[in-house]
N, C-alpha and C positions, 0 to 999 in steps of 0.2 A: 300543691306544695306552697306553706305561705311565705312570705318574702324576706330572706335573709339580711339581716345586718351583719356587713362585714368589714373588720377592721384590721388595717394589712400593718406591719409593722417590719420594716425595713430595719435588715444587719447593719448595726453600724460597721462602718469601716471597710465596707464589702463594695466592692465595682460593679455597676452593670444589676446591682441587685431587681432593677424592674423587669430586669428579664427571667426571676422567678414567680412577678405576680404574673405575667403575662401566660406564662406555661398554667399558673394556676386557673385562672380568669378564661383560658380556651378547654381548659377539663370543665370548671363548672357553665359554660355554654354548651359544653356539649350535651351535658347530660338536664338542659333545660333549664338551670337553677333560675329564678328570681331575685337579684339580690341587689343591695343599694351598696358600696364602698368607700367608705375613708382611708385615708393613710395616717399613721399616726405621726406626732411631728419628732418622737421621742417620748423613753419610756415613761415618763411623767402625765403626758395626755390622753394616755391610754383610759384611763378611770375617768378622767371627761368625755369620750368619744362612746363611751361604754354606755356612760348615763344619757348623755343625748338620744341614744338611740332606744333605751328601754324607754325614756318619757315620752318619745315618739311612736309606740308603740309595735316596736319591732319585738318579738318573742324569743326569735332562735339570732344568737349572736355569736360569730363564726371569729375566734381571732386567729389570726395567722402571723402566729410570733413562739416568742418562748417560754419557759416558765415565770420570770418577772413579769413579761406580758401579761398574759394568763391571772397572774397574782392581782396586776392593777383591775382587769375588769370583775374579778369576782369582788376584790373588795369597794367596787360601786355598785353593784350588785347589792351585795346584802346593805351599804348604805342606805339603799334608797328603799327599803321596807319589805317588812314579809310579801307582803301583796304582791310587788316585780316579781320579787329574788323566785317565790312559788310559781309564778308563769311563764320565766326565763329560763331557757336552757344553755345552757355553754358549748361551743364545739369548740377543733381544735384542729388548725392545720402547723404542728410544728415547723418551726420559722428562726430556730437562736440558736444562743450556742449551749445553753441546756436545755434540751426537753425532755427532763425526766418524766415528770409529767404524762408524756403522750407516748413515750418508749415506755412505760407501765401496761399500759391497753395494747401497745401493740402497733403504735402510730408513728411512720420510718420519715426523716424529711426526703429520704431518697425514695420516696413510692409515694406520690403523690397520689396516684388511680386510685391506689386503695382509701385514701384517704377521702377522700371526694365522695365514694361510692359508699364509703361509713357515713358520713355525712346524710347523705340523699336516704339510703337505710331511714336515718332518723330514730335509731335503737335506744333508748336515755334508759339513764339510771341515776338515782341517788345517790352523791356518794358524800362522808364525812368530810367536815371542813375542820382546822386545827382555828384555834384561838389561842393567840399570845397576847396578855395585858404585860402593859410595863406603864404602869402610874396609870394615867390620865388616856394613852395610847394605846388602841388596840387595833392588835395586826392578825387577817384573818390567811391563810395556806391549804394549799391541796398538797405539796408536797415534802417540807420539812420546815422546822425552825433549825438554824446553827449558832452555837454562840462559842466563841474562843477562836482558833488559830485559822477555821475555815473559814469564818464568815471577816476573819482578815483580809484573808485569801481574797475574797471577791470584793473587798475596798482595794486589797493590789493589784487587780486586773481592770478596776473602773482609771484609778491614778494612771496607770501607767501605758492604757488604751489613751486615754487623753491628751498621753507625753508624744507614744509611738504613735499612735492612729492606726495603728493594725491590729484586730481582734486577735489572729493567732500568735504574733509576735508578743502581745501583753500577755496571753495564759500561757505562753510557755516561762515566759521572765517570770512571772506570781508563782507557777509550779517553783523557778530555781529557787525563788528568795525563801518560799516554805522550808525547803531542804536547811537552808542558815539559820531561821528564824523561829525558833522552836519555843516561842513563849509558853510558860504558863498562868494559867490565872485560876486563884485560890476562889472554891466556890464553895456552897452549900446546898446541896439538890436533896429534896426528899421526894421520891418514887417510890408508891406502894408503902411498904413499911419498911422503910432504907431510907436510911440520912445516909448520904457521902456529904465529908468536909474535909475536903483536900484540895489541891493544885492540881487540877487537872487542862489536858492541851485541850483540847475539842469537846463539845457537846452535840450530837445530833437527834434533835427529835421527830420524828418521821412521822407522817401520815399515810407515805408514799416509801418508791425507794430512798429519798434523801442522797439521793448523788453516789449510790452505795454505802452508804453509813449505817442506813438503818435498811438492808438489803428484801430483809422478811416481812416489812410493812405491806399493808393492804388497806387503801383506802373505805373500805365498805364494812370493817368488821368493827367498827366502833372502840376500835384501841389504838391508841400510841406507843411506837415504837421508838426507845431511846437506847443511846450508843453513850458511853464514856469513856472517852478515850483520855489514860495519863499520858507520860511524858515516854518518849521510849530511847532509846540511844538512835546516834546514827544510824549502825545497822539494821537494829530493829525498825527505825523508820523506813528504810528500804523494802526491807520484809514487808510491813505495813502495807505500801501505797501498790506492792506487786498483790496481796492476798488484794485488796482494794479491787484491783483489776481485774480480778480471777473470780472475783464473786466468795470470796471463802474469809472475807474481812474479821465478820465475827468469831473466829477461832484467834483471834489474832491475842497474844497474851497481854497488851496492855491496854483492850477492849472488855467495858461492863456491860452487860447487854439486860435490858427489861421490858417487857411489854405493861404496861398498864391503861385503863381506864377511869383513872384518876384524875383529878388535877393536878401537875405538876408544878413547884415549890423551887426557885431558885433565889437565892439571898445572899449579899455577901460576895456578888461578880465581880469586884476590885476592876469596873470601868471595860470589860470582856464587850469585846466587838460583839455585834449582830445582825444575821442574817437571816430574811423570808422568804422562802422560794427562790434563793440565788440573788435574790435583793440587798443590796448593804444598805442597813438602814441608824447604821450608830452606834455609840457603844451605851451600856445597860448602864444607869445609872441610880435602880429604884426597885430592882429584882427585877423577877417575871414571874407572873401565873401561866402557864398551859394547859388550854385543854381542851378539850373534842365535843363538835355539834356533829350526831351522826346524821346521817343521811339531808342533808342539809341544801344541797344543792342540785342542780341537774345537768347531767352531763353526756352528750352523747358519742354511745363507744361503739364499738364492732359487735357487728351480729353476731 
């Protein structure tokens, strides 16, 4: 087995968190692993620690975090040229407070054995990557683009982690303030052969589940799955965020639902937040293109 690059990526706000890599660190001693470890300093240095280790020619890079995680190393990854990106594989030991991502295959933060044992397996596969241009910017995802009221949502849970310093106490305060805070922002998307130009709350583009928004994505099929969500009343927001939970979201009546493999066409976002893989990364000020590199990366899942 050759030698692991592994890059550990501590909860914020979490106590005592080294006594998660320790649990992990004695699963991969047991079962032999080989591997070198960083910790990251924060989600920012991830995509440095990432590239460090492929120019030093480590192959299998193991991050142990969560879907922003995840997000930073892949996009150093394809940075740094076809050449890495084709000899690198990605693992995944979920580590945040989303892992969509790794709950798609199958990969629990509370079973770690199993995760470890997927690991050493060493099963890869190909799977599509999404691409979002915005001008000059381009941001690459395994698991959604959001733009409007969600990807607010994850700038109100960054601000106010900041204010609280408690991970749970900030997504439950982001959950309340969504419930008041029911913007819209007038867009122009065309998918497939659909123009919508309306006021809409949400936008989700999946590659993946997308936090349930785009619940029937599938990363390996070479298609994008988009969600448009209008404005709904109060109740029907409730309704909303219970079908959300339930898994039965897209029945919901003020959800558009489309699959394509297209590029996707967004103009006219009136300054709509944006979000990559649970990343907040600004608000749109130039459109967005989307659209899918299938089989693009390597990534290893469950036998």
């Amino acid at each position: 087995m050759e030698r692991w690059g592994i890059i550990y990526c501590p909860k914020q706000g979490i106590r005592r968190s080294h006594k998660r890599w320790e649990h992990i660190r004695e699963l991969l001693t047991g079962r032999g692993v080989e591997y070198d470890f960083v910790q990251s300093e924060g989600l920012q240095s991830v995509k440095r620690l990432t590239q460090m280790l492929c120019n030093n020619g480590y192959t299998t890079i193991v991050i142990v975090g969560g879907d922003s995680a995840l997000n930073q190393a892949l996009n150093g990854i394809i940075e740094l040229g076809d050449s890495i990106r084709n000899s690198v594989t990605l693992g995944i030991i979920p580590n945040g407070r989303g892992n969509d991502f790794a709950t798609f295959w199958g990969l629990d933060e509370k079973n770690d054995d199993f995760t470890v044992e997927t690991l050493c397996k060493a099963r890869t596969r190909h799977v599509d990557v999404g691409v979002c241009k915005e001008g000059e910017n381009t941001h690459y995802f395994l698991n959604c683009v959001n733009i409007g009221l969600v990807a607010n949502i994850m700038d109100l849970k960054y601000k106010t982690r900041r204010l609280l310093g408690l991970s749970v106490l900030s997504y439950l305060s982001s959950m309340f303030l969504l419930i008041f805070q029911r913007r819209e922002w007038r867009m122009k998307l065309a998918v497939n052969e659909t123009t919508i130009e309306r006021k809409v709350m949400t936008v989700c583009i999946g590659n993946a589940r997308g936090y349930g928004l785009t619940p029937s994505a599938v990363p390996y099929n070479g298609y994008l799955d988009v969600s448009v969500v209008s404005h709904p009343e109060l109740t029907q927001l409730a309704n909303g965020l219970w079908m959300l939970l339930t898994g039965r979201f897209l029945n919901h009546r003020n959800v558009a639902a489309y699959r394509t493999e297209r590029t996707i066409s967004l103009d006219d976002v009136q300054n709509a937040p944006l979000s990559v893989d649970g990343r907040y990364v600004g608000t749109v000020e130039t459109g967005l293109h989307i659209s899918l590199m299938p089989e693009f990366i390597n990534i290893i899942i469950p036998a």
